[in-house]
N, C-alpha and C positions, 0 to 999 in steps of 0.2 A: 407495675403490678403491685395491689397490698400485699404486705406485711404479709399474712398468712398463706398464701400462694409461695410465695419465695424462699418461707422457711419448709414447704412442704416439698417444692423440688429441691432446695439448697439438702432437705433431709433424704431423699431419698439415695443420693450422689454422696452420700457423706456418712450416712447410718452403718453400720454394720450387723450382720443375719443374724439369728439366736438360733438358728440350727439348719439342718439340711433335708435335700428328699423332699422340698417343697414345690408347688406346681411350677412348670415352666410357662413364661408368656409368650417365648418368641412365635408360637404358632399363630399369634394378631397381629404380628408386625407385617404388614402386606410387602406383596412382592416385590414394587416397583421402590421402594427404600430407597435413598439414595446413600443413605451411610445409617449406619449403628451402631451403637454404643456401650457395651455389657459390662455389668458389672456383678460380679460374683460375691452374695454379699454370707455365704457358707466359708468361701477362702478367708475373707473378712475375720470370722467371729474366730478363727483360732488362732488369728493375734490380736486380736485385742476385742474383750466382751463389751457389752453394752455399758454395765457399772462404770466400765476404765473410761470408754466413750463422752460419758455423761460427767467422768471430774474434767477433760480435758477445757481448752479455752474455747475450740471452737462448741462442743457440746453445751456450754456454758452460753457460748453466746447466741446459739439458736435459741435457745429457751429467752433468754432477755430480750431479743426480739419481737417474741411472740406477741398481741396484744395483752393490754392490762388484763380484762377482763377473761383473757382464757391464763393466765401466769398460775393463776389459783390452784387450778383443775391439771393444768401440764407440770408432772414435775420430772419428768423424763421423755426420753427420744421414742421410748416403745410407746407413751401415748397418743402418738399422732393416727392412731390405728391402722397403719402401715405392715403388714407381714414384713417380718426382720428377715425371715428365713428364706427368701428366695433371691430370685436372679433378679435386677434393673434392666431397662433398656430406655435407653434415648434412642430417635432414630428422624428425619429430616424425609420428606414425601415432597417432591414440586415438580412443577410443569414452567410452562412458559408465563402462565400468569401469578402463582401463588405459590409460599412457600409456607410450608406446616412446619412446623418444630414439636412433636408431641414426646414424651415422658409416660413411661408405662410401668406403673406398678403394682404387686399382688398387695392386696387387702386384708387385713388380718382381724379389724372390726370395726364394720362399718358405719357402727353409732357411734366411736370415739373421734369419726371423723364430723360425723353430722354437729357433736357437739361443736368442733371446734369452729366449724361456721356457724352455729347458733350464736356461740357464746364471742365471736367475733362482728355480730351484726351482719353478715353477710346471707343475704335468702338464698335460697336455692329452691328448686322444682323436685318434685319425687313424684314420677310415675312408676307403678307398684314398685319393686324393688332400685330401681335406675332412677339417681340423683345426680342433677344438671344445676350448674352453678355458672354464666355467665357474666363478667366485667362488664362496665358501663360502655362502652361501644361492640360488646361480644366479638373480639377478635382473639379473645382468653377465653378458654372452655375448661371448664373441668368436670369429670363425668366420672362417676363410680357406682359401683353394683358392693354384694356382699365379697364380690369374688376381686376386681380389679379395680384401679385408678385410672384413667387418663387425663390427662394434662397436654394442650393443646392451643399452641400459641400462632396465630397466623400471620402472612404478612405478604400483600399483593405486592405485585413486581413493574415498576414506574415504567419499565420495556413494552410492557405490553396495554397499558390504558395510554403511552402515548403514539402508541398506532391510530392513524388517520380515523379505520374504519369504528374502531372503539371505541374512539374518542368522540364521533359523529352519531353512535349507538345511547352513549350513554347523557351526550348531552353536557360532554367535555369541553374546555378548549382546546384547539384542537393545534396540535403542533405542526409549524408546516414545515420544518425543517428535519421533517423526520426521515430517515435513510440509511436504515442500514442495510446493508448488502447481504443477500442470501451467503455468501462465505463467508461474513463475519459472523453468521449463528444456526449455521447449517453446520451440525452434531452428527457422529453416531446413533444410528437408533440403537436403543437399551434393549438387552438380549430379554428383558421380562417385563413387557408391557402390562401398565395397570393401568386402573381406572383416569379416562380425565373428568377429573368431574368442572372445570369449567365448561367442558362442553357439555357434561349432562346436564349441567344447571340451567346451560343457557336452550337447552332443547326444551329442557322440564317447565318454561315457560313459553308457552304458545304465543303470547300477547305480551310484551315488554311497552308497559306504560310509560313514555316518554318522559323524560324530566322536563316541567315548563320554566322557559326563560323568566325568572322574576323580576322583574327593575329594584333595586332596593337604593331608598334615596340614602342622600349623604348624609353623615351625622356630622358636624363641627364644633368642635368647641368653641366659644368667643372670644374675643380677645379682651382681656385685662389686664388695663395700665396700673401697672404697679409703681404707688404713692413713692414717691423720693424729698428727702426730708430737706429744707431747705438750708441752702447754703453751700456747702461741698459735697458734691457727690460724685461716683464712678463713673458718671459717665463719658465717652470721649468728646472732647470740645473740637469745636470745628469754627471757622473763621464765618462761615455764610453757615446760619440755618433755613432750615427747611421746611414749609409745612406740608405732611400727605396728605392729599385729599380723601375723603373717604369712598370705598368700594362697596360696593353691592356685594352680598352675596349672593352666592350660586349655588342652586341645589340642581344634583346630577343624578341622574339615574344609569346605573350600570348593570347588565348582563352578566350573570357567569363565563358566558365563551366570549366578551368582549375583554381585550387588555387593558385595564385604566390606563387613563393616558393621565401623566404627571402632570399635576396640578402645581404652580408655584404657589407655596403657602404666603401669605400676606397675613397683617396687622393693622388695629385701628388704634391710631393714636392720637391724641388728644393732644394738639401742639400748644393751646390757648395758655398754659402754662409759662410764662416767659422765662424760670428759673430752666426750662429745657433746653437742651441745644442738639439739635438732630445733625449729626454726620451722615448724609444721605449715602456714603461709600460704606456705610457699617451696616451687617445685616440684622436682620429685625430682631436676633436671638440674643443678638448686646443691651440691650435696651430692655430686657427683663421680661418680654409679652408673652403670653400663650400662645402658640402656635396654632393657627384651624386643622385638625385633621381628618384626612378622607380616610372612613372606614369602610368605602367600598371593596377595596380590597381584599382586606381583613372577613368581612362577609362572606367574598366567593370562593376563598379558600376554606372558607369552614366548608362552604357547601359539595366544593369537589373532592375536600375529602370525609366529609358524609356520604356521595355518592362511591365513591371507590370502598369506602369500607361495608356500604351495604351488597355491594358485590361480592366482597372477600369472606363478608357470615354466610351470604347465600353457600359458596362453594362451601364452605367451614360444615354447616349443617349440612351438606349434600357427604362430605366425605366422612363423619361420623356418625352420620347416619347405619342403623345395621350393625355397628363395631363389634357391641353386647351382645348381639344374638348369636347362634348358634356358626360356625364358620361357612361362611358361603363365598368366599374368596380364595384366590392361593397367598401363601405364608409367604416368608423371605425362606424358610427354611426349604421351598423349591429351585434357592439358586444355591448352587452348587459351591460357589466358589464361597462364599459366605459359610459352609458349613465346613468348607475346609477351612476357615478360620480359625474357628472353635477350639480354645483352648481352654481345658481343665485347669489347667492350672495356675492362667494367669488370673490376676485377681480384678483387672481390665482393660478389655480387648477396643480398638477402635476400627470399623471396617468402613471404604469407602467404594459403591461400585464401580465410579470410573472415573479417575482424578481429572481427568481431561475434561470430560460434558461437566465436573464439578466447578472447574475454572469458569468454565461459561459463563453456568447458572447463576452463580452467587457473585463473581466478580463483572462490572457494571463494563459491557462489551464495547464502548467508548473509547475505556482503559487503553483497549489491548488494539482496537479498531484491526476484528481483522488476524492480527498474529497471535499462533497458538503456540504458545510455549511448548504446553508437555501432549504436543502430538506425537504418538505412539506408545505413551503411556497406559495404563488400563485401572485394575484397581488395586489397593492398598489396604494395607492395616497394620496398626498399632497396638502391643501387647506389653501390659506393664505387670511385671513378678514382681512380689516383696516377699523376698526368703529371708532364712533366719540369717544368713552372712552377709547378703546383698541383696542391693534393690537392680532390677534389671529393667531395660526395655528394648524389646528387640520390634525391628517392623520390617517388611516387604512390599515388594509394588513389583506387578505383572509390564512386562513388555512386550511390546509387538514383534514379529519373527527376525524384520527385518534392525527394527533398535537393538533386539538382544545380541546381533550376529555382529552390529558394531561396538556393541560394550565385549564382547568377548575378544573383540582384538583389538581392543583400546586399552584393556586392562590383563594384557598376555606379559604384560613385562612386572619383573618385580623389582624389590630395592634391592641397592647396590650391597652387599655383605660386605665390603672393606668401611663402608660409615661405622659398623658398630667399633672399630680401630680406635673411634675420634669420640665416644661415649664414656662417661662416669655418672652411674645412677645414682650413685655419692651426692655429687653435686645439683644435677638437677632439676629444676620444678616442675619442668612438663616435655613434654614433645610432638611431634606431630610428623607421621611416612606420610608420603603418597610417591603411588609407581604407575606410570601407563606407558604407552608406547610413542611416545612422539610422532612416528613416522606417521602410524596407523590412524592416528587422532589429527594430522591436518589432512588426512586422507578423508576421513569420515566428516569434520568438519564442514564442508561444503554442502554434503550431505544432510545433513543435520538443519544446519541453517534454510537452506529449499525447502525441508520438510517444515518447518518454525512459518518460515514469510508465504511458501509457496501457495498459501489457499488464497490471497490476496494480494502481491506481489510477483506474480508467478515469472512474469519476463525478467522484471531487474533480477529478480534471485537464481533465474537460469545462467545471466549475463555476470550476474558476480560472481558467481561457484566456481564459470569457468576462468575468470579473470584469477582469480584467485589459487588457480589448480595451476595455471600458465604461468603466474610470476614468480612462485616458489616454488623452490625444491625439497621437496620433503624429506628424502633419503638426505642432503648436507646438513638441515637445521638437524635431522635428530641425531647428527654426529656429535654437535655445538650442545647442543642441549638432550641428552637421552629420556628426559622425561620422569627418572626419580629422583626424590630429596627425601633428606629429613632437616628438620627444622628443631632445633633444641634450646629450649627456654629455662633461663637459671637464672631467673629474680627481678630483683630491679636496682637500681645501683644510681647514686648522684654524683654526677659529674659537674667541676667548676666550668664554667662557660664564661667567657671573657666577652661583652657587649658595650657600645655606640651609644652614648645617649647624648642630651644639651642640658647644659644649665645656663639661665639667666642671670647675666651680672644686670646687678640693682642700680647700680651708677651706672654705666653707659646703656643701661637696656640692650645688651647686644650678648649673643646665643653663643657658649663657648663648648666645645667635641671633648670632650672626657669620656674615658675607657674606665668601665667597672667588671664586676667579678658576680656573678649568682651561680647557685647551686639548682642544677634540673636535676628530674628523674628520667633516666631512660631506661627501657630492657637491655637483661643482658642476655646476648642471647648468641647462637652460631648455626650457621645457615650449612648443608652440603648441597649439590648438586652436580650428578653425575655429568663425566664429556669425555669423548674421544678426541675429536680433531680441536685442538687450540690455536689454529694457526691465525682465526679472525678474532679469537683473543686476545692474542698477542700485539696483532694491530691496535686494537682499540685500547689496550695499556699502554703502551706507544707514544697516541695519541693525546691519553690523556696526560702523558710524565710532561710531551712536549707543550702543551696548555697549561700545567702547571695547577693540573685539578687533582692527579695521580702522584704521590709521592713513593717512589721507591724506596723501598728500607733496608735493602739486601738481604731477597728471601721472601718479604712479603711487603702489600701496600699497602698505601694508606689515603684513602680518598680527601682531599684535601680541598675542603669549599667554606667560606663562610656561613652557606647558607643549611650545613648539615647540620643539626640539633645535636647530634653527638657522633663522638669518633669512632670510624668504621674503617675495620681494615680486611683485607682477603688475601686469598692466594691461591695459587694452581698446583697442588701436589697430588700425585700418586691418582691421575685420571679425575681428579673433585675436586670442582671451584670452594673454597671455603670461604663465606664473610661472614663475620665477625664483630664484638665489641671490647671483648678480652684482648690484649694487646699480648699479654702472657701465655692465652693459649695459641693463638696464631704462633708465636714462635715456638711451642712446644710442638705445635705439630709438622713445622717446617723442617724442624730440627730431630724429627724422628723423636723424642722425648717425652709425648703424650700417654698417660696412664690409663688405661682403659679399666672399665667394669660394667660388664650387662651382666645379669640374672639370665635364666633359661626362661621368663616368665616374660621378660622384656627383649629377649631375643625373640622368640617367638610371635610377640604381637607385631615386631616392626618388619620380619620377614617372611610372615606367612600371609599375609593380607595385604590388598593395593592401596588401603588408605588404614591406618591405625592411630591415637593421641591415647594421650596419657598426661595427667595433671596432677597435682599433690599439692591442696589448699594448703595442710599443714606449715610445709617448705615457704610457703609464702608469708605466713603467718609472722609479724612481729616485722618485716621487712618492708612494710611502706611506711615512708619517709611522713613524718609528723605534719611537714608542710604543703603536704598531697591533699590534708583532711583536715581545714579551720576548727572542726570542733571535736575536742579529746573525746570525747564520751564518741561521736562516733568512731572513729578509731579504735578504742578501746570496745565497740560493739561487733567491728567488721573483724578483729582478730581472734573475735570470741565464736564465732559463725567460720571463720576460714579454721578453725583448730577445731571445728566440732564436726568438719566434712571428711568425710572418707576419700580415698584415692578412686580417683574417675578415670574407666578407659574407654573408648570407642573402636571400632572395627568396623571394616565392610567386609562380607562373605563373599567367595566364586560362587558369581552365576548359576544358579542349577536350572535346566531349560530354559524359560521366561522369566525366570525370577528373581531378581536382586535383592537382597538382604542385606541388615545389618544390624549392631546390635550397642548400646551404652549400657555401661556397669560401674555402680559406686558402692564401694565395699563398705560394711558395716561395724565399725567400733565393739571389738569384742568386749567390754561392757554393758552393750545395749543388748536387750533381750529378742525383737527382732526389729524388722524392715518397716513394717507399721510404727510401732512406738518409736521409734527411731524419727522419722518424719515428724510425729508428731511433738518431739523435745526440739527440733530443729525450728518446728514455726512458733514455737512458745518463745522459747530465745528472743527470735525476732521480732515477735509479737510484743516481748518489754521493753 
């Protein structure tokens, strides 16, 4: 896409509002949407105005972008004649053949816009108020009135022109290996049917003018011996030369729906030269010649996708068709659950109607042949707040009666409260709960997995669920393993490593075993995870003291391999396996001796929710080893970026009905004035 298209979506996703109480657009966004995009550009202008906008890097560098010849006339973001003051929407419209990506914004003046495709060379069409602006293959639309923008990017879908009946319609080649299986793309139908317009297009023409087979002959280059100057030259000697005889050439003609068949390229070479010496085992691209090349190929590809793209403007024009005029469709604002999205206050929402027929659509059905990952899935959205202490973003996603009823007893169990025992927020960088039920979770597992394979697999997935429900016991493993941990990370730390290498002696040439010493980085870090019955633990430490891979140390162990990168120890106290990298806290906490310290802030996250983290760049800050990062300067970049990040937590929320939640938060530098200008000294940073 030119330059001036790109700065005009890059602007509209990036500008912020000059006021509020401006028209809303979503009443054009049709029904059948498949996701949307809102951006509230009122939330916008009261962290940061347009003036701030325009000194930062990125406002700086849409303007540099811009063409020479509009640089003159743009000296700010409000020129693009864009309305600051209202709401954005991206939103995504597709069927089985074609997918739209269009960009929707209010107009604030619409000669500022005219100019800037004047003054960019680019024409455009103006019937009375409605200006159309087409790229050179028109599968980029751009259309505006006094009132609105659209921006409309298209893009057919290779699934559906390489069906047999399509491809014999439009005068394709025709793929004979085509097959995929009604349950690899047999969906949900969408509760809010809209328009197809492949189908109306192909109705709306009565007579579909056949495309005629052209022959288009071969074009080749010739070959040319390239002079070699006499006396030594590169090229390979051979004991017996050769001379080629010379060939005929062949001119082909080939069809579009014909496959070229591979032509072995050949060369005329002039052997009369006796300074030559042809190695008839060396290919002809040694010897310096031009190669002949067949552009038939090259040809039918222009032309099959000349024919797919005249397909894709057809529907292009058949769906923007009407858009301007007065509304003779239903909105999105008719689906329900999309206006329960709607939040005031985030400053951008992402809404998706059904994550599931999303995978379909957009990920190439080949992929997955068949298996549906997030069946019983529905639909989702993403909501990003930038307040004045933190930037937040929370999302949710709808389940099915029957998914929500195994997440709700997969996530009944929470974390153990004797882990916060074995915590000092003192010490470290990060952490990571998660609690569910073990028992309940290889119960549901079975479950889970049929519903994933069973639209395509339906016998092995019956045959393994129940294999799988008959050879374990679910009630014993979740004694072994109860299903919550925490996971706690404090740095990173270098440890000597003693290592195998050879050196060669010079005098006998013979390979001698010396042991040396290097310095790694590993995590340091200490692992919990809850257990009642330790009796098959206790085997398998056993086990491992008698192999001589476990080293006991009285009190706790120490896994003892060559091949661990660094040393890890564990132990079994007080109902919780511990492993470890501290050698010092393992015995502290063997020995009853371990200091604890949580906040009520960090109690809270890791025991009131099934999965919570928590990170602190800071803490890490100045802590990776010099020889992790060959160039100081970046080092000296990544510590200045890790010390300029706020502390990040995450969360998942209980269930409410259908609906799962959850939420990430990075707290805000109380010298930074908010969440917007905040981001923005963050990508300058990074940006030098």
């Amino acid at each position: 896409m030119n330059h001036l298209s790109k700065c005009a979506v890059t602007a509209i996703f990036s500008i912020v509002a000059l006021g509020a109480n401006a028209q809303n657009l979503a009443h054009k966004i049709p029904a059948d949407a498949k996701a949307v995009v809102t951006l509230k550009g009122d939330n916008l202008i009261e962290l940061m105005s347009v003036k701030e906008f325009n000194t930062t890097f990125l406002g700086k560098k849409m303007l540099e972008k811009m063409p020479e010849s509009v640089k003159g006339q743009t000296k700010t973001i409000a020129d693009f004649g864009i309305n600051l003051a209202s709401v954005f929407y991206y939103y995504n419209q597709s069927n089985d053949s074609v997918s739209y990506n269009c960009v929707l914004a209010p107009v604030n003046n619409s000669g500022q816009i005219d100019d800037l495709f004047k003054q960019s060379d680019k024409k455009f069409t103006r019937n009375d108020q409605l200006r159309s602006f087409y790229n050179h293959d028109s599968t980029e639309v751009v259309i505006w009135n006094n009132e609105m923008l659209l921006f409309v990017k298209s893009s057919g879908k290779e699934a559906y022109f390489s069906r047999p009946e399509v491809s014999k319609r439009l005068g394709l080649p025709v793929t004979k290996d085509y097959s995929l299986t009604d349950s690899a793309t047999t969906v949900a139908e969408p509760a809010y049917r809209g328009l197809d317009y492949t189908k109306d297009a192909d109705s709306a023409i009565t007579a579909t003018e056949p495309y005629l087979e052209e022959t288009v002959p071969v074009k080749k280059k010739k070959a040319v011996l390239r002079k070699h100057k006499s006396g030594r030259h590169n090229l390979p000697k051979h004991k017996i030369s050769k001379k080629y005889p010379k060939r005929k050439k062949i001119k082909k003609a080939i069809s579009i729906d014909e496959q070229p068949l591979k032509e072995e390229s050949y060369a005329i070479i002039d052997t009369t030269n006796s300074d030559i010496i042809i190695d008839e085992n060396a290919p002809v691209s040694a010897y310096g010649q031009d190669i002949e090349i067949d552009t038939a190929t090259v040809n039918a590809n222009k032309r099959i996708v000349a024919i797919k793209n005249k397909e894709v403007v057809s529907w292009t024009k058949k769906m923007i068709s009407g858009f301007f005029a007065k509304d003779n469709h239903s909105s999105i604002l008719s689906n329900k659950d999309f206006v329960k999205s709607i939040d005031e206050k985030a400053e951008v929402t992402a809404w998706l109607a059904n994550t599931e027929k999303a995978m379909l659509d957009f990920m190439p059905a080949a992929i997955f042949k068949g298996i549906n990952f997030l069946n019983g899935y529905g639909s989702a959205n993403v909501k990003l707040y930038l307040e004045k202490n933190a930037i937040r973003i929370g999302s949710s996603i709808t389940l099915s009666n029957e998914m929500a009823e195994a997440f709700i007893k997969i996530n009944k169990r929470k974390v153990n409260k004797k882990f916060l025992n074995y915590v000092n927020e003192d010490k470290l960088t990060g952490y990571m709960a998660y609690a569910l039920d073990t028992k309940a979770y290889l119960q549901e597992y079975p479950k889970l997995m049929n519903r994933m394979y069973g639209s395509i697999y339906k016998d092995e997935a019956d045959m393994a669920t129940d294999l799988f429900s008959l050879l374990l016991d679910e009630e014993a493993v979740s004694k072994v393993i109860k299903g919550d941990a925490l996971f706690i990370f404090n740095g990173l730390k270098q440890n000597e490593v003693t290592y195998k290498t050879y050196e060669y002696n010079e005098d006998n040439f013979e390979k001698d075993t010396v042991t040396k010493t290097k310095k790694e980085t590993s995590p340091d870090f200490l692992l919990m995870i809850s257990t009642e019955d330790t009796r098959l633990l206790n085997k398998l430490i056993a086990y491992g003291v008698k192999k001589n891979v476990v080293k006991n140390q009285q009190g706790y162990y120490e896994i003892f391999t060559s091949k661990t990168p660094m040393p890890v120890y564990f132990a079994i106290h007080e109902g919780i396996i511990f492993v470890g990298t501290n050698v010092d806290e393992i015995k502290q906490i063997v020995s009853n001796r371990y200091q604890a310290k949580v906040s009520a802030k960090h109690r809270d996250a890791i025991l009131k929710s099934n999965f919570s983290a928590y990170f602190s760049s800071k803490r890490l800050a100045g802590k990776i080893p010099e020889n992790e990062l060959t160039n100081p300067v970046q080092l000296i970049r990544t510590n200045k970026l890790l010390n300029s990040l706020g502390d990040i937590y995450l969360k998942s929320n209980q269930i409410k009905g259908i609906v799962f939640s959850g939420e990430i938060s990075m707290d805000i530098p109380a010298k930074e004035q908010n969440a917007l200008k905040y981001l923005f000294s963050i990508a300058e940073d990074v940006e030098k």
